[in-house]
SESE-846663 format. One record per atom (N, C-alpha, C): atom name; y, x, z; residue in three letters; residue number from 1. Coordinates in steps of 0.001 Angstrom, whole numbers. Example, Ala and Ser with C-alpha at 12.3 -4.5 7.8 and 13.67 -1.06 7.14 Angstrom:
REM SESE-846663
+------+---------+---------+---------+------+-----+
! atom !       v !       u !       w ! rest !  nr !
+------+---------+---------+---------+------+-----+
!    N !   -5690 !   13190 !    7800 !  ALA !   1 !
!   CA !   -4500 !   12300 !    7800 !  ALA !   1 !
!    C !   -3300 !   13200 !    7800 !  ALA !   1 !
!    N !   -2250 !   12850 !    7080 !  SER !   2 !
!   CA !   -1060 !   13670 !    7140 !  SER !   2 !
!    C !      30 !   12900 !    7870 !  SER !   2 !
+------+---------+---------+---------+------+-----+
***
This chain:
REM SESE-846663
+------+---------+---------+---------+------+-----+
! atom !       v !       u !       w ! rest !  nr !
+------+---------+---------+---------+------+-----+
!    N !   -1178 !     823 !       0 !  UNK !   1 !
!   CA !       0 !       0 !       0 !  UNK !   1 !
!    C !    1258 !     879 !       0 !  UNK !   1 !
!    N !    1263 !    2029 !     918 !  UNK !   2 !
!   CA !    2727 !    2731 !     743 !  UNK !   2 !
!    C !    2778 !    3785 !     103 !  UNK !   2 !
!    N !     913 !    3975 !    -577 !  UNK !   3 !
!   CA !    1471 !    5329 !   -2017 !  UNK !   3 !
!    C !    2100 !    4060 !   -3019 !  UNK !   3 !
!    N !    1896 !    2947 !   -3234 !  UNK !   4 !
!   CA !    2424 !    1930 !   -3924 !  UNK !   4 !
!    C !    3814 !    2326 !   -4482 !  UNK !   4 !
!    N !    4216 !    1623 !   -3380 !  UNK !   5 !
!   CA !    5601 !    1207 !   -2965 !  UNK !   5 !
!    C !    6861 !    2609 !   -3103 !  UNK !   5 !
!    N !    6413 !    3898 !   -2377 !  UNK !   6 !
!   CA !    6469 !    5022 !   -2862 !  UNK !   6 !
!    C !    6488 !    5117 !   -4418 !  UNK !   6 !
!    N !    5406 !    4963 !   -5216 !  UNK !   7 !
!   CA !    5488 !    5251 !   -6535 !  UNK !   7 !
!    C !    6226 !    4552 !   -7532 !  UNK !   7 !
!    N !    6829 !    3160 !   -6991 !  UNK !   8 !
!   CA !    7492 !    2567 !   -7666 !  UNK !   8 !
!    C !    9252 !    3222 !   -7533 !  UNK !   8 !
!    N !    9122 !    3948 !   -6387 !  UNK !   9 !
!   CA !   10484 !    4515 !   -6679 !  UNK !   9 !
!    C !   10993 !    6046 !   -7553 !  UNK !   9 !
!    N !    9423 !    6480 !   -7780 !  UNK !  10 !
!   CA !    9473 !    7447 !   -8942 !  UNK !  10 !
!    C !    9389 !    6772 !  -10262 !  UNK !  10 !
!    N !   10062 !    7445 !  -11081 !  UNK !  11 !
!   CA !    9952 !    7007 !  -12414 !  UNK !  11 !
!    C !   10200 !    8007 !  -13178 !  UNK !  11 !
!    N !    9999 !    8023 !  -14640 !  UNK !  12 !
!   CA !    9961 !    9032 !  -15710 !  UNK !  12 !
!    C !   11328 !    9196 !  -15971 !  UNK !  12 !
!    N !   12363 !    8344 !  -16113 !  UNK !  13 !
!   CA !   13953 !    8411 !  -16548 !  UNK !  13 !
!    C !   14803 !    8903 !  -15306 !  UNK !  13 !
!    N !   14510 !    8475 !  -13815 !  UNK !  14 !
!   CA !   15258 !    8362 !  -12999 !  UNK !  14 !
!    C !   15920 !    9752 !  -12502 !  UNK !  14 !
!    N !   16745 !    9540 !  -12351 !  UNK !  15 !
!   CA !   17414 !   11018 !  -11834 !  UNK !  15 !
!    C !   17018 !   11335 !  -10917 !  UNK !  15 !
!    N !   16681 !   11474 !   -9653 !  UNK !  16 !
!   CA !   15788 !   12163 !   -8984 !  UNK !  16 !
!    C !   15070 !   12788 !   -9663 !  UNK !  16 !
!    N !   13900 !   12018 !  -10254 !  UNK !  17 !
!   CA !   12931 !   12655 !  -10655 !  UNK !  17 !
!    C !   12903 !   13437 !  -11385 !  UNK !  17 !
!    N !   13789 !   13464 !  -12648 !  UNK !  18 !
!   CA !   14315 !   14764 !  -13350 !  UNK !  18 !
!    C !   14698 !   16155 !  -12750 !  UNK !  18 !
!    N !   15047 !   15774 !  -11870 !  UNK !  19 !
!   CA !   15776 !   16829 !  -11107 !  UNK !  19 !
!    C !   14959 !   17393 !  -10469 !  UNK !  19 !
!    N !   14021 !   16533 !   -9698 !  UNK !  20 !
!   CA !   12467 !   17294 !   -8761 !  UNK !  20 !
!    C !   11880 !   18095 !   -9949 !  UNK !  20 !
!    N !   11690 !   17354 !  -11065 !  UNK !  21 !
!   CA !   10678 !   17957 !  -11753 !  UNK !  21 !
!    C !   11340 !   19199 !  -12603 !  UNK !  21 !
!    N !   12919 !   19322 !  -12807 !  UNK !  22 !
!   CA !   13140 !   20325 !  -13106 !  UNK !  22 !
!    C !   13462 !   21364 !  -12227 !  UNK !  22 !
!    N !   13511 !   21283 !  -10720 !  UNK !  23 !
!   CA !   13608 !   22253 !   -9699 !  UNK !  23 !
!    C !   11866 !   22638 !   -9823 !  UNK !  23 !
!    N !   10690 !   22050 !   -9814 !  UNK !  24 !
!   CA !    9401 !   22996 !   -9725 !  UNK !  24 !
!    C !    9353 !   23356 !  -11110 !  UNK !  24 !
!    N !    9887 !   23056 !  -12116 !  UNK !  25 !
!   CA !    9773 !   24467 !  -13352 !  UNK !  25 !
!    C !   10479 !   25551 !  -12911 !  UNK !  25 !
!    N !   11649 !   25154 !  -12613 !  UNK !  26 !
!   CA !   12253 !   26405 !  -12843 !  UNK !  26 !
!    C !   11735 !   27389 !  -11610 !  UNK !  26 !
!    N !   11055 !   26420 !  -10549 !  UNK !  27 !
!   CA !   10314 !   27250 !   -9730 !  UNK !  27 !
!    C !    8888 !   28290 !  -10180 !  UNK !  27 !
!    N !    8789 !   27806 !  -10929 !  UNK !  28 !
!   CA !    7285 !   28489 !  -12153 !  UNK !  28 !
!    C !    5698 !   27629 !  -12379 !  UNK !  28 !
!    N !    6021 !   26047 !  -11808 !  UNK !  29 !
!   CA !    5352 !   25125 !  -12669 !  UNK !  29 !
!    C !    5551 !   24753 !  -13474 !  UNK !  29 !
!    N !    3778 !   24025 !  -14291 !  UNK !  30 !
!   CA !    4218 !   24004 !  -15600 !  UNK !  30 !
!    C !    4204 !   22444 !  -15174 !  UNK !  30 !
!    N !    4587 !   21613 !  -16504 !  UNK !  31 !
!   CA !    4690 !   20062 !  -16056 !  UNK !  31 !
!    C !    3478 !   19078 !  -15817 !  UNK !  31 !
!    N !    2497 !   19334 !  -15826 !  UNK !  32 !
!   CA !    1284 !   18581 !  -15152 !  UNK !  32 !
!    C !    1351 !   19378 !  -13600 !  UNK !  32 !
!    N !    1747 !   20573 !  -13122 !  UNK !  33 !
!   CA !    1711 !   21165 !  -12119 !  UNK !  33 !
!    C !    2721 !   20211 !  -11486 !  UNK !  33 !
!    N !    3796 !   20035 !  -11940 !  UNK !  34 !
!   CA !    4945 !   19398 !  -11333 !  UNK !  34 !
!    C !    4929 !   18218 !  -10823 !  UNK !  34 !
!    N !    4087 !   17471 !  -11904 !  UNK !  35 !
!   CA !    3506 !   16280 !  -11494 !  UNK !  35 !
!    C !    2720 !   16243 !  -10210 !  UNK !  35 !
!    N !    2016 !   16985 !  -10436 !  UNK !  36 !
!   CA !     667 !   16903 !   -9314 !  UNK !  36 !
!    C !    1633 !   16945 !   -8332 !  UNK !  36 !
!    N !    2351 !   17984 !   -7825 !  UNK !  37 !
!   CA !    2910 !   18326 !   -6609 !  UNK !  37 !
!    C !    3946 !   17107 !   -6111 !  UNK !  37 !
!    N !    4149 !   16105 !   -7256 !  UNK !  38 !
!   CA !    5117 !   14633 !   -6254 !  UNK !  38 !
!    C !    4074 !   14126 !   -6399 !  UNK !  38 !
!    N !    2775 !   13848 !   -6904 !  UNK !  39 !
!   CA !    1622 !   12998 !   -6368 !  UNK !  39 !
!    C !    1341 !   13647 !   -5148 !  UNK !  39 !
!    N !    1277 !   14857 !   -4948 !  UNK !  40 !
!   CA !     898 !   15212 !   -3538 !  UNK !  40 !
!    C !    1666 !   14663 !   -2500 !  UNK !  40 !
!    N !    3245 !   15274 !   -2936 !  UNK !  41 !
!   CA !    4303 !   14814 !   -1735 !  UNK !  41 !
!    C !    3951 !   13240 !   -1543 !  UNK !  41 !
!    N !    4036 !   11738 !   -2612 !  UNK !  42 !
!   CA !    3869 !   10925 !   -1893 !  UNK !  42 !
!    C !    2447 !   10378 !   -1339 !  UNK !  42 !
!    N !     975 !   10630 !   -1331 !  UNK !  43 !
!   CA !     395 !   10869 !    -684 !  UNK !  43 !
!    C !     695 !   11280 !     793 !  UNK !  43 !
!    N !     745 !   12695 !    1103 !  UNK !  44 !
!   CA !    1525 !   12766 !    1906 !  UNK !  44 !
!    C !    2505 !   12091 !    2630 !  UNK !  44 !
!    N !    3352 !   11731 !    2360 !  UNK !  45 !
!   CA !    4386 !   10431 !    2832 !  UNK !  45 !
!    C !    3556 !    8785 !    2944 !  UNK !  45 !
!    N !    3238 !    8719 !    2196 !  UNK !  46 !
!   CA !    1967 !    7679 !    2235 !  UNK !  46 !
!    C !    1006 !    7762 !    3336 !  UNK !  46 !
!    N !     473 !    8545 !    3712 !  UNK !  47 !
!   CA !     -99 !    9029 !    5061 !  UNK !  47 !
!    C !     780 !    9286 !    6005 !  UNK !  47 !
!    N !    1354 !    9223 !    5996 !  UNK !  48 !
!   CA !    2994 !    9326 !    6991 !  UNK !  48 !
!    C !    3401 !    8343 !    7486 !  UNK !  48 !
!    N !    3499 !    7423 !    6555 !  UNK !  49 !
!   CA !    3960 !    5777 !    6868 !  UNK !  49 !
!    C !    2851 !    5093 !    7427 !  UNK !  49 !
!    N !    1722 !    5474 !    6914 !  UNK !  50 !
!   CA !     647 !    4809 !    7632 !  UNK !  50 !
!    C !     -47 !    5327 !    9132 !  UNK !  50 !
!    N !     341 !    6739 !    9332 !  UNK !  51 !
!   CA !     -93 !    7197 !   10891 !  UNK !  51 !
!    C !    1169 !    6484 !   11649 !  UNK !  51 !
!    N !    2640 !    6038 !   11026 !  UNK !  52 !
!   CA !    3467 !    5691 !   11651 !  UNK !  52 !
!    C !    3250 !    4252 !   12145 !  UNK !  52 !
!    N !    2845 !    3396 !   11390 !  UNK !  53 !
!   CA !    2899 !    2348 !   11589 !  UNK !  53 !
!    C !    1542 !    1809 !   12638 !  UNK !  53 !
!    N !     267 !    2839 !   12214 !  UNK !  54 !
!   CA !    -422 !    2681 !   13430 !  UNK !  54 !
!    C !    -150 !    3092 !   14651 !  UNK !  54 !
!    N !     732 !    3908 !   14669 !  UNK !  55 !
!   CA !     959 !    4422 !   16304 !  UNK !  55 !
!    C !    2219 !    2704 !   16833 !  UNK !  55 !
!    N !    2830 !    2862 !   16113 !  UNK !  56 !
!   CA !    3629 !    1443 !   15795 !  UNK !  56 !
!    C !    2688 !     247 !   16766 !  UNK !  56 !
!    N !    1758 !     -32 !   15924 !  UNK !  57 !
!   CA !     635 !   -1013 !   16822 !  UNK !  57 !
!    C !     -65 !    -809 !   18026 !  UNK !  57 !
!    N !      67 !     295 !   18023 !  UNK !  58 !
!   CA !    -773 !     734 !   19469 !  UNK !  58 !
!    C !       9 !     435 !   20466 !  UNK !  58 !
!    N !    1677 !     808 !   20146 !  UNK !  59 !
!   CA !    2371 !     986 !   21377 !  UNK !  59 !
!    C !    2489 !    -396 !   22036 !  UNK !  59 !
!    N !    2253 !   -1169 !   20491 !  UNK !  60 !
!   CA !    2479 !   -3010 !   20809 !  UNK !  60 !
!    C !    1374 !   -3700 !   21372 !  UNK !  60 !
!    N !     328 !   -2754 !   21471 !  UNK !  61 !
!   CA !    -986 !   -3410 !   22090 !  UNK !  61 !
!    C !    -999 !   -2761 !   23544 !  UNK !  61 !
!    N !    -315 !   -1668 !   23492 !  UNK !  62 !
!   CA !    -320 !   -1225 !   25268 !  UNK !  62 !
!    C !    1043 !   -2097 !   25967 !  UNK !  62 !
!    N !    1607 !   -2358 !   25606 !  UNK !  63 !
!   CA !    2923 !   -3034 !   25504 !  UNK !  63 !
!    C !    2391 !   -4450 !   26653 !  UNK !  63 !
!    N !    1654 !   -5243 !   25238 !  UNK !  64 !
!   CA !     972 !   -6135 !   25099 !  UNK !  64 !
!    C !     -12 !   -6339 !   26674 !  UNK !  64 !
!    N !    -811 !   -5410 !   26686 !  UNK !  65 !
!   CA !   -1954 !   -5400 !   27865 !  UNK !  65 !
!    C !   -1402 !   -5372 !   29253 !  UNK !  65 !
!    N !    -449 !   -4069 !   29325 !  UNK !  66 !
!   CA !    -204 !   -4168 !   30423 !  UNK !  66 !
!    C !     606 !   -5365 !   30762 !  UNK !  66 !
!    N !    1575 !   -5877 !   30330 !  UNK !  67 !
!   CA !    2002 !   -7143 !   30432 !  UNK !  67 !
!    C !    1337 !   -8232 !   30838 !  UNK !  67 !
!    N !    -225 !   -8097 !   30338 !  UNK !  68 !
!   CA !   -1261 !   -9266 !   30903 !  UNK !  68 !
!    C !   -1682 !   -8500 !   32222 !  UNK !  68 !
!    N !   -1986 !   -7115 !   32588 !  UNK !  69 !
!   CA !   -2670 !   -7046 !   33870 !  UNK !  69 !
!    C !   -1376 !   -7403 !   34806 !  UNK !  69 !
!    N !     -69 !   -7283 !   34236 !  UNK !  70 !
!   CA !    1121 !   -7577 !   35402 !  UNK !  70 !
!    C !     792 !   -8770 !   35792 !  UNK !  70 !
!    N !     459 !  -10145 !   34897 !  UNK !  71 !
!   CA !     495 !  -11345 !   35225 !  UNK !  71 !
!    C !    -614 !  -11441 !   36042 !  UNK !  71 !
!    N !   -1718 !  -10748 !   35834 !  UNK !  72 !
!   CA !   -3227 !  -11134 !   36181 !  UNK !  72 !
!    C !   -3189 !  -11687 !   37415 !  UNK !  72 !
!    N !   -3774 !  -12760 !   37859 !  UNK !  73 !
!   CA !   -3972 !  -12912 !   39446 !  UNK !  73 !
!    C !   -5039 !  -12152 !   40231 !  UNK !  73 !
!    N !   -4992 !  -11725 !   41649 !  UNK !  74 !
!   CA !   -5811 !  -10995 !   41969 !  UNK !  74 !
!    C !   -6646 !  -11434 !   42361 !  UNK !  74 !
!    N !   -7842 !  -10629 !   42145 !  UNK !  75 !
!   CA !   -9430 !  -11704 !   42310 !  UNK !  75 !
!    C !   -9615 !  -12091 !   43722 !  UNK !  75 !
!    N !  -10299 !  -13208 !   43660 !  UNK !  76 !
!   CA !  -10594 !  -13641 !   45319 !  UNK !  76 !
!    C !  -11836 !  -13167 !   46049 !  UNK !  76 !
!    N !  -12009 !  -13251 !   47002 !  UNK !  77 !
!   CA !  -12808 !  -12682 !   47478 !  UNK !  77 !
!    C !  -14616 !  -13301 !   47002 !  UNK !  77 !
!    N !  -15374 !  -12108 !   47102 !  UNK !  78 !
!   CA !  -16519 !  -12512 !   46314 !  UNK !  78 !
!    C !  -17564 !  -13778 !   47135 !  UNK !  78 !
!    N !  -18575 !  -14496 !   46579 !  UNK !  79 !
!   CA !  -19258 !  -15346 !   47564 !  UNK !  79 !
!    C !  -20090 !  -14590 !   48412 !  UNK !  79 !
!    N !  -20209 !  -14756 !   49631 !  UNK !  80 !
!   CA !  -21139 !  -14042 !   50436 !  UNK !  80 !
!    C !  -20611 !  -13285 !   51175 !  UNK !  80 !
!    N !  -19553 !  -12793 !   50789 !  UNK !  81 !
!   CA !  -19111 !  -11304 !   51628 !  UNK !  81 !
!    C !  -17641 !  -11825 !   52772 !  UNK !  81 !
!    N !  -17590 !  -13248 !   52727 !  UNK !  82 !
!   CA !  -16357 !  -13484 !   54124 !  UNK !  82 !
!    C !  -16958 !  -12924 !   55310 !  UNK !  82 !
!    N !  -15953 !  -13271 !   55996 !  UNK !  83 !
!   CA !  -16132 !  -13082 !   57932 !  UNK !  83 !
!    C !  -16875 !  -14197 !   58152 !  UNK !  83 !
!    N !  -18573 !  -13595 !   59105 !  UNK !  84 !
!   CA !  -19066 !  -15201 !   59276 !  UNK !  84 !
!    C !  -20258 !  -15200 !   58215 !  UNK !  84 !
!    N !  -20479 !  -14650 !   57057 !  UNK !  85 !
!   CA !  -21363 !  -14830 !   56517 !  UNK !  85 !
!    C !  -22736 !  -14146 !   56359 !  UNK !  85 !
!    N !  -22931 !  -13184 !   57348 !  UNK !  86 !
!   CA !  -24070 !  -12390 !   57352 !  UNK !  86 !
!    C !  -24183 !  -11160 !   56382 !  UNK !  86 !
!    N !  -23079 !  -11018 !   55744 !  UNK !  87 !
!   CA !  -23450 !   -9997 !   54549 !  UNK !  87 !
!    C !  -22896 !   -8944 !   54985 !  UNK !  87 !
!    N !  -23339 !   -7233 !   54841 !  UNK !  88 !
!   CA !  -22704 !   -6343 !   55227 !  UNK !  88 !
!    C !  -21646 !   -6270 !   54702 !  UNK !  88 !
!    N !  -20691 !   -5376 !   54816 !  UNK !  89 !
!   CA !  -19738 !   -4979 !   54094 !  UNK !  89 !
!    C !  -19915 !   -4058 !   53321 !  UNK !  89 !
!    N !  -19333 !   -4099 !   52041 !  UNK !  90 !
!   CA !  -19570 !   -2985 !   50806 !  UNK !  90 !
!    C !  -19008 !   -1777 !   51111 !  UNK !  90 !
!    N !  -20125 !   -1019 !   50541 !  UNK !  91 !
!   CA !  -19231 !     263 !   51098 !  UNK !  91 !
!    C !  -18890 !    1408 !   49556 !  UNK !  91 !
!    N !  -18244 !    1689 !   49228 !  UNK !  92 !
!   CA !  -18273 !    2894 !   48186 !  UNK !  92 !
!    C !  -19077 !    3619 !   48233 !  UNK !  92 !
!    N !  -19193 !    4756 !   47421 !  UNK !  93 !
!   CA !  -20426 !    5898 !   47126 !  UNK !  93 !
!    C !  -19917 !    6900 !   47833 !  UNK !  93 !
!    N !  -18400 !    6944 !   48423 !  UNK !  94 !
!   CA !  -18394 !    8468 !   49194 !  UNK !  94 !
!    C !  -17871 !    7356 !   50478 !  UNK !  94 !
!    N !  -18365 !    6351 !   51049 !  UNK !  95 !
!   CA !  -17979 !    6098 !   51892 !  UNK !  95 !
!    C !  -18723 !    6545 !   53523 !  UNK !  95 !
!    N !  -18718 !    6955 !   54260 !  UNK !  96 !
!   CA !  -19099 !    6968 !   55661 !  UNK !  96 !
!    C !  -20927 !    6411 !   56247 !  UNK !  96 !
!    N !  -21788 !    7288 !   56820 !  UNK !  97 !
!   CA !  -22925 !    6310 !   56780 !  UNK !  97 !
!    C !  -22864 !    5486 !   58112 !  UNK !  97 !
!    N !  -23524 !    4120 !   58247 !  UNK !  98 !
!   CA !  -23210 !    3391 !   59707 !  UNK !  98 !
!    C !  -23435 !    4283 !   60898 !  UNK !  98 !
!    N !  -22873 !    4128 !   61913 !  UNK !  99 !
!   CA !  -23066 !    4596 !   62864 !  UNK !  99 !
!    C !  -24785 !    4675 !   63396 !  UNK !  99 !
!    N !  -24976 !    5404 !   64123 !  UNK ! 100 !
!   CA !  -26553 !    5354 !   64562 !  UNK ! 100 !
!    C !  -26347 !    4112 !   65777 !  UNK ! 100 !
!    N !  -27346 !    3804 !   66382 !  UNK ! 101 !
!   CA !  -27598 !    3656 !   67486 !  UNK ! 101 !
!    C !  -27625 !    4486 !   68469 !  UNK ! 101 !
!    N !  -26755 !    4217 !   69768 !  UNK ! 102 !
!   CA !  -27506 !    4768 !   70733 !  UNK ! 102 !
!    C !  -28450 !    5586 !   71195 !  UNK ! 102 !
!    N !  -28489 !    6318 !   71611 !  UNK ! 103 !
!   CA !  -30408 !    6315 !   72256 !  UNK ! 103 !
!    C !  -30711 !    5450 !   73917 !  UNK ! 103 !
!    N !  -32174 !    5209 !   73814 !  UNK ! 104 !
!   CA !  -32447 !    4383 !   74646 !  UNK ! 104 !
!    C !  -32539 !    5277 !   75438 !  UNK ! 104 !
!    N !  -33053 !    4755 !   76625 !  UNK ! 105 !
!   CA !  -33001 !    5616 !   78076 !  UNK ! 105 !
!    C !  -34734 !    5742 !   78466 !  UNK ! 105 !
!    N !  -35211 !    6535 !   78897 !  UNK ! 106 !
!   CA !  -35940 !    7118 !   79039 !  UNK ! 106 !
!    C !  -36790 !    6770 !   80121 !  UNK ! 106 !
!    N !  -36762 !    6113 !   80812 !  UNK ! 107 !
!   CA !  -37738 !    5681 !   82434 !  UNK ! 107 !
!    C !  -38527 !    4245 !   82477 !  UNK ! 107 !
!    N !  -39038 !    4079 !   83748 !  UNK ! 108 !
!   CA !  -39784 !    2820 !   83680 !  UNK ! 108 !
!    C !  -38889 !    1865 !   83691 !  UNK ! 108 !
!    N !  -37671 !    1633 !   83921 !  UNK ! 109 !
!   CA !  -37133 !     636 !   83368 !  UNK ! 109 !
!    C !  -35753 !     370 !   82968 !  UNK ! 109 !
!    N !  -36241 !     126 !   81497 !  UNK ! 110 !
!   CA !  -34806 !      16 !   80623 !  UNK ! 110 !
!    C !  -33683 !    -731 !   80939 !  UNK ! 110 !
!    N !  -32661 !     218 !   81321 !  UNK ! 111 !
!   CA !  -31199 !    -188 !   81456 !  UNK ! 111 !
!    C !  -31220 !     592 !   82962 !  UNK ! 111 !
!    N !  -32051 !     -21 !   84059 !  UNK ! 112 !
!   CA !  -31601 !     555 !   85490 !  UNK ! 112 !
!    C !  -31935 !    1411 !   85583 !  UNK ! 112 !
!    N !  -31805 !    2121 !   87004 !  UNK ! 113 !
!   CA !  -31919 !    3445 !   87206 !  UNK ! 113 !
!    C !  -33341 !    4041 !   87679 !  UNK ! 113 !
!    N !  -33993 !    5314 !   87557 !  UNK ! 114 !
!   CA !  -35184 !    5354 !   87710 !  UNK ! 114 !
!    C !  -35140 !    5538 !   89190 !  UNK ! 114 !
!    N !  -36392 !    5286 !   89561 !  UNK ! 115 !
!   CA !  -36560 !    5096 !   91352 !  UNK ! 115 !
!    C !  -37990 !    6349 !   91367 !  UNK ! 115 !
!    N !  -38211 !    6609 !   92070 !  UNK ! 116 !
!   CA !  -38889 !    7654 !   92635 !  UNK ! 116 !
!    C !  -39704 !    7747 !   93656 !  UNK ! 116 !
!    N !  -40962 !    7443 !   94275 !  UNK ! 117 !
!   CA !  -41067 !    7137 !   95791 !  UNK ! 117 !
!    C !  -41985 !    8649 !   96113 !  UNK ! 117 !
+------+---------+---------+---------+------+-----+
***
């Protein structure tokens, strides 16, 4: 589409183009050389307009997104996991391991004190 559009503004009569094509002779191309080298340039430019216009869209799609996570509402809490419901609490992968238990106590009877006779 924009080697197109590009090529419609070269032409065989137009002054520009006379002038390009007589600056690469007198540079030491011959005239199919001369040619080639503004098919190159708009190529080139043609790929130009088109990395432009995609970066163009991207910026309108990040634009775009973050604008929706601004609105986003924040999620509610999951089923199972309130206060009250028996479920542990989640923990991350570098999070903390539960505490141990205690240790129990050691004699004939658990909790009081040992007696001796």
């Amino acid at each position: 589409m924009h080697h197109a559009q590009l090529a419609e503004s070269v032409s065989a009569g137009g002054d520009a183009t006379e002038r390009t094509l007589a600056a690469l002779r007198a540079a030491g191309l011959s005239g199919d050389q001369a040619l080639a080298a503004i098919a190159r340039t708009l190529d080139q430019q043609a790929f130009m307009l088109s990395a432009s216009e995609l970066f163009f869209g991207s910026a309108c799609l990040f634009v775009l997104l973050a604008a929706f996570v601004w609105v986003a509402r924040e999620p509610g809490p999951m089923a199972g996991t309130g206060p009250g419901s028996g479920a542990a609490p989640a923990r991350g992968p570098g999070a903390a391991p539960p505490p141990a238990a205690p240790p129990r106590p050691a004699g004939p009877q658990a909790g009081g004190p040992a007696t001796s006779r």
